[in-house]
N, C-alpha and C positions, 0 to 999 in steps of 0.2 A: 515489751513483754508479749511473747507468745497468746493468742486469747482460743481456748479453746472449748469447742459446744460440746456436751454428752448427752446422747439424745439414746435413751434407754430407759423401758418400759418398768425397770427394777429398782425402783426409785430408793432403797439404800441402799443397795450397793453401788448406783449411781453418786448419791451424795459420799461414801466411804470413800470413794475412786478421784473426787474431786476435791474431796479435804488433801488427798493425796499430793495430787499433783500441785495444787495450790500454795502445799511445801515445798513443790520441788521447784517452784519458782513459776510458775502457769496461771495466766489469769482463766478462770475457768467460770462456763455455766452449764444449766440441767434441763432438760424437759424429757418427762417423759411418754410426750408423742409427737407423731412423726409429721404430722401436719405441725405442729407445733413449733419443731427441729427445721421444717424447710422455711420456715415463716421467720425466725430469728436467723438465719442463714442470710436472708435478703434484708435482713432490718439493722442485724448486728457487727455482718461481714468478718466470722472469726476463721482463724489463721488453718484451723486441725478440726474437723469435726470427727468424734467417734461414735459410731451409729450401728443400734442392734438392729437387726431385719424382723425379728418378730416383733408383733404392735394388732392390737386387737381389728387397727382399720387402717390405715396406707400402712404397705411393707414396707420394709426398708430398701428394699430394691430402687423400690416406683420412687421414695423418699432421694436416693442416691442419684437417680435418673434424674430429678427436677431440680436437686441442687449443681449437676453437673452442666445442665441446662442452662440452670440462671448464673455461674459462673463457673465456669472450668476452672479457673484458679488455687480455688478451694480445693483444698487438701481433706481425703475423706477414708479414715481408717475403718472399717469396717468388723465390730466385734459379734459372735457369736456363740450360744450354746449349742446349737446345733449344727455345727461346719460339718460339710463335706469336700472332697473334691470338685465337685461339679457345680457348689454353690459358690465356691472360693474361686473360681474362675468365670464366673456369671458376673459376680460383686465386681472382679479384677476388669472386664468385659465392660463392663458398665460405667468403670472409672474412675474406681478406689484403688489408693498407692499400697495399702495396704489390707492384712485378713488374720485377724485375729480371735484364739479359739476360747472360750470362757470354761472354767473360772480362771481371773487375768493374772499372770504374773505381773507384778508392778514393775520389778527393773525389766520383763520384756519391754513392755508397754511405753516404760520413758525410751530404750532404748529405738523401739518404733518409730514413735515420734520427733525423735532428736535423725534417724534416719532420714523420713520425712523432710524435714523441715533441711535438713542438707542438701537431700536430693534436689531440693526447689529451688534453694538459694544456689545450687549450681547451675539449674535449667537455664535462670533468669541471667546469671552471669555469663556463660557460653552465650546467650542469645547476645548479650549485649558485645560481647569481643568479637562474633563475627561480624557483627554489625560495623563497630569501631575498625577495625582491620579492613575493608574494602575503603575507609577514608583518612584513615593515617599514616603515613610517611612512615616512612622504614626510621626507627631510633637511629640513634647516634650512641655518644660520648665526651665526655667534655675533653677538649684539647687543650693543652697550653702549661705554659713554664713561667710567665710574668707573675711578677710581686702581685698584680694587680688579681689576677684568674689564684694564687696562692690564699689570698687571706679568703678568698671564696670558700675554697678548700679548706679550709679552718676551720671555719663557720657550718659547713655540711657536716665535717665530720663531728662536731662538738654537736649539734641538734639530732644526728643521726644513732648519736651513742645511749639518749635517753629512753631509758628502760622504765616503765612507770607499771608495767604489769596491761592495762586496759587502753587498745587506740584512744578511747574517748576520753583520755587522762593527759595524752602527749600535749605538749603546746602548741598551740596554732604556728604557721610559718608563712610571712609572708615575703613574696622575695619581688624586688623592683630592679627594670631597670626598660629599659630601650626595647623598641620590637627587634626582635631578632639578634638579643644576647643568648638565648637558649633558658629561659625561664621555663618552660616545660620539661624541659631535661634537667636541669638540677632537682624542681621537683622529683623527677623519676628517680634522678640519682637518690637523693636522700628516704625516700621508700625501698627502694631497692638496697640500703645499707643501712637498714634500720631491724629491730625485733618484728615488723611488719612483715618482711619480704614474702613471704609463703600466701601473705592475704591479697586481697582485688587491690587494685592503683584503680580508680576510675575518675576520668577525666567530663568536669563540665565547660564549657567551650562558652563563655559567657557571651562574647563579642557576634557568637554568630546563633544561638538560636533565640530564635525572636521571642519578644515576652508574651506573647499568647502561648505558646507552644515548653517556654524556661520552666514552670512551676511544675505540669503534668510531668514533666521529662525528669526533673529531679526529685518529686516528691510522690511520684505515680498518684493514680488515682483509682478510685472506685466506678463498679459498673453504674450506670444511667448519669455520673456526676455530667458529660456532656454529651449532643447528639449520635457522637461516634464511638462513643464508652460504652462496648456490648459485653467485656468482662472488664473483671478489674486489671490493674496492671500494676508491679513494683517498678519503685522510680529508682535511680540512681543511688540514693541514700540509701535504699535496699541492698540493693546489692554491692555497697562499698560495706557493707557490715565485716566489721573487725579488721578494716583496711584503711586505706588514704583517699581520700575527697578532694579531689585539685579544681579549684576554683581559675579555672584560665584566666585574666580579662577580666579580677571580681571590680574593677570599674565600670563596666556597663551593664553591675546588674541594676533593674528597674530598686527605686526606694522601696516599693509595697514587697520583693522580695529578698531585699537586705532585711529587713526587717523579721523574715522567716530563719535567713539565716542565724541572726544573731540569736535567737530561743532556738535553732538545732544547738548551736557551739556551747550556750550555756546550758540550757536545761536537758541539751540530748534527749530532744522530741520532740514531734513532726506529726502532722497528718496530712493523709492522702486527701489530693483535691477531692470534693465529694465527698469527702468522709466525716466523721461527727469523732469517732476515738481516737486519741492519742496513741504514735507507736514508739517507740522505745530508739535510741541511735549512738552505737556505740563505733565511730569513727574518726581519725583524724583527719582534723580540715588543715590543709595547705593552699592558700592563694597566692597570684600573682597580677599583676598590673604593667602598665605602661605609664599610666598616668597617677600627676601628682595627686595624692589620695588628700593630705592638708588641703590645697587648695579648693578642693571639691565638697571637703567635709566646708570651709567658710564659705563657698556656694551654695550648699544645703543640696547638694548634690548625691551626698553619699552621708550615710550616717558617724558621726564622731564616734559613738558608742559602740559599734560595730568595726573601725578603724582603730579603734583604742585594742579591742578584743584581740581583733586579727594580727595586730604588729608585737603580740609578744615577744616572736625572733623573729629577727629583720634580716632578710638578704638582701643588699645590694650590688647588684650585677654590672661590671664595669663596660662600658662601648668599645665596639673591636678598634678603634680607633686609639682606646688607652691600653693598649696593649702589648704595644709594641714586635716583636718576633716571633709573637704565636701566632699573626698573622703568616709567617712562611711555615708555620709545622701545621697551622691547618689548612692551607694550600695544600701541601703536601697529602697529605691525609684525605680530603677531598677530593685530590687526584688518582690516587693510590684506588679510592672508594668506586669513584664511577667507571674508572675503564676498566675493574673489574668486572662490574655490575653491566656493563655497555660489550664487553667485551672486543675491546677496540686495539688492546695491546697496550703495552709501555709507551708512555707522553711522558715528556718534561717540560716542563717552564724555561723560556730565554732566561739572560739575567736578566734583559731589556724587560721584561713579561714580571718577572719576580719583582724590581723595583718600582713599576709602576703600584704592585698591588699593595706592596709596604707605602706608597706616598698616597694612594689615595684615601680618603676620608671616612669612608664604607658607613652610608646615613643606614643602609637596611641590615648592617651588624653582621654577625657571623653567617643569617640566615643567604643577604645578597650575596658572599664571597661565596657559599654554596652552588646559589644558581649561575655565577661567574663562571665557573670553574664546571659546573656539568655544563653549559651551553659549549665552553671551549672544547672541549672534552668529544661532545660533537659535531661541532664544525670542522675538526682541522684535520687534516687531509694527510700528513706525514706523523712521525715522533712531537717535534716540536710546537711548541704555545707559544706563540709570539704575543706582542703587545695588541697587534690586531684585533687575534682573537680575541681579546677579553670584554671587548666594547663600553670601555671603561667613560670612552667621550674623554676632558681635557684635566688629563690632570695634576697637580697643582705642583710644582718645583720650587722646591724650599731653596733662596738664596740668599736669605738673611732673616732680623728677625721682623722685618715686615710681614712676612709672610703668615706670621703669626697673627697679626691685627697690630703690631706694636711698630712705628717709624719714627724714625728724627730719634734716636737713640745717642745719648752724647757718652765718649769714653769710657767714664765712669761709671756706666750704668750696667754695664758687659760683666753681671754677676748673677750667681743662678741665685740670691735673695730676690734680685732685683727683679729677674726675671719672672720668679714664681709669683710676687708680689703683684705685677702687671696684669698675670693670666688669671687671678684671681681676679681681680677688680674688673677685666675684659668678660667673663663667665661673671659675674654678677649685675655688670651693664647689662649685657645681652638677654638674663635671665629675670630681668625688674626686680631683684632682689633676692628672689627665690635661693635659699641655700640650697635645697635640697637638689633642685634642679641641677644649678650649679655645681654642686659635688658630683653629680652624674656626668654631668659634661665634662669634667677634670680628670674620671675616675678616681674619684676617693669618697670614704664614709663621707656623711654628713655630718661626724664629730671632729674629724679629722681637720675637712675647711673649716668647721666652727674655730679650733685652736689655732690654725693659721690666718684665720680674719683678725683675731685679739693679736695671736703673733708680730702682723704686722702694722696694725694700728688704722686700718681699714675702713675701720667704722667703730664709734664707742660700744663698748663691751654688751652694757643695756641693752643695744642695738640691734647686738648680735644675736643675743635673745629672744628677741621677737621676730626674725628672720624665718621663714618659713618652707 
């Protein structure tokens, strides 16, 4: 909720102006002097202060002067009965967004302040995208044709379609899978095709900013809160207002700030480090992870209650590895991408070059095929990508089904039950039980392997149950 001072020597039409807006949805307060006004300025920290210049003892000038002083942040409309030109330019001079002439029209007056408060929520969001844009990589796309990249595609487009009227209303999304499936792009994707689109995407980076620096960055803070606090500042929750909140990497946030998060997502409200009031947070959270979130909530790692919250819809994101032939259309695509951008000319891939990229295992996902493919891109010296180029090191020739981890196969075993049956039991060796994991390594849901574990008799059903 908006909190706004009125600091005005006409104390009822002061209190008249503030029953006003207090309708209009405005937390508001009153004083009617100006020493009074800069003193709850530094004590109260509200959003819009409106301020008369005439006061029997500090003007309102000197009054605008000390609070522009003690925080530029503050937004300081400036109302009078006696405007002139040359005083509406002094006020403006001095560091009011705005100059209003009394007696107030009230729809001017909301429409002021709703200008206002636009104007700032865009200052802070420009400051933050140019900021963001000197450290983020050119977007993308999702690529791909597999069954597996398909039910992806299903799942975005079913959460993307939900219309609820208010971000802070959407259901949270958490999407999992491997580094370098492209969990920040599907996020984008699904804001970017959602009733959001027009609003901020802003992205927290949980894995890289350290937790001294996590809480101010997402929840800004108030002046003097620490040494280096000379005004206040909006955090990120700020300026995702009526947008998307992407929790990168919400596995490495510290407990003491999962704990913030989970009273943003329910009660939609936060305060700034330093601060003593509650602000108001109307945004959808979207997270993603690498890591198994179950296993860390039974570590006491990450909170159940906050993992319960966040996996209302689940993405699961399959490894480039189970994907079969979207590895060559996003080679293709990759190639296509940088010797534009490199400007190096038309390259193609050997078949020799081609088939290696389809056999090998790609542990760094779609992201390593990227940097594969722009390192090749500039080394090679003609049209053609040989195998060379790709520095792929030794990779693995499928000649049977040893290769898989499965040998001493007798006749009868040479059936895709039998087979499937194997690579499951092999993914949950390797995985100490872990379903979840396991599903990831297969690329399939986690309900999926759950029915093909009872399917084929695996492990008693009970069993399955408790698998995690």
């Amino acid at each position: 909720m908006t909190r706004v001072l009125i600091v005005d020597d006409e104390f009822v039409m002061a209190k008249s102006l503030a029953r006003s807006l207090t309708q209009a949805g405005y937390e508001v307060e009153v004083t009617t002097r100006a020493e009074e006004g800069v003193r709850r300025v530094m004590e109260r920290r509200p959003d819009i202060v409106l301020l008369d210049l005439k006061f029997q003892e500090m003007d309102g000038l000197t009054a605008l002067r000390q609070i522009r002083a003690f925080d530029p942040s503050v937004l300081v409309i400036v109302i009078t009965a006696y405007g002139s030109i040359e005083t509406a330019v002094e006020a403006m001079k001095a560091g009011a967004v705005d100059f209003l002439s009394k007696p107030l029209d009230l729809q001017v007056l909301r429409m002021a302040l709703e200008r206002a408060l636009e104007a700032d929520r865009l200052r802070h969001e420009l400051s933050y995208y140019r900021a963001r844009a000197l450290e983020t990589a050119e977007g993308g796309e999702i690529i791909g044709q597999s069954p597996a990249l398909q039910r992806v595609w299903s799942l975005i487009d079913k959460v993307s379609r939900v219309d609820v009227g208010s971000a802070g209303d959407l259901p949270t999304v958490l999407i999992l899978g491997e580094t370098g499936t492209g969990k920040d792009l599907v996020a984008r994707t699904i804001h970017r095709r959602s009733p959001l689109a027009r609003q901020p995407f802003v992205e927290v980076d949980c894995a890289v900013l350290p937790p001294t620096l996590l809480e101010t960055e997402l929840f800004g803070y108030e002046r003097g809160a620490f040494t280096d606090a000379r005004s206040s500042k909006a955090g990120l929750v700020e300026i995702a207002e009526g947008g998307t909140l992407f929790f990168n990497e919400v596995g490495d946030l510290p407990l003491e700030t999962q704990g913030k998060l989970l009273t943003l997502i329910e009660k939609k409200r936060f305060r700034r480090v330093g601060g003593v009031s509650e602000r108001t947070a109307h945004i959808r959270i979207i997270a993603a992870t690498n890591r198994d979130l179950e296993r860390a909530v039974r570590e006491g790692t990450f909170r159940s209650d906050l993992f319960y919250r966040l996996k209302v819809f689940t993405i699961e994101l399959p490894p480039l590895r189970a994907r079969g032939d979207d590895i060559r259309l996003l080679a293709e695509y990759f190639l296509d991408r940088f010797t534009k951008k490199y400007r190096t000319g038309p390259k193609n891939l050997t078949p020799a070059a081609m088939d290696a990229l389809l056999r090998y295992p790609w542990p760094g996902n779609v992201r390593e095929l990227a940097h594969v493919i722009e390192r090749a891109v500039l080394t090679a010296e003609g049209e053609a990508i040989d195998l060379d180029l790709l520095g792929l090191g030794r990779v693995p020739v499928p000649s049977g089904p040893e290769d898989l981890g499965l040998r001493a196969w007798a006749d009868d075993e040479w059936n895709i039950q039998q087979i499937e049956r194997r690579l499951i039991q092999r993914a949950l060796a390797i995985t100490g039980g872990n379903l979840s994991a396991a599903a990831r390594k297969l690329g399939l849901t986690r309900e999926t392997l759950r029915y093909r574990v009872r399917k084929y008799g695996i492990v008693p059903p009970h069993k399955v149950d408790a698998l995690s």
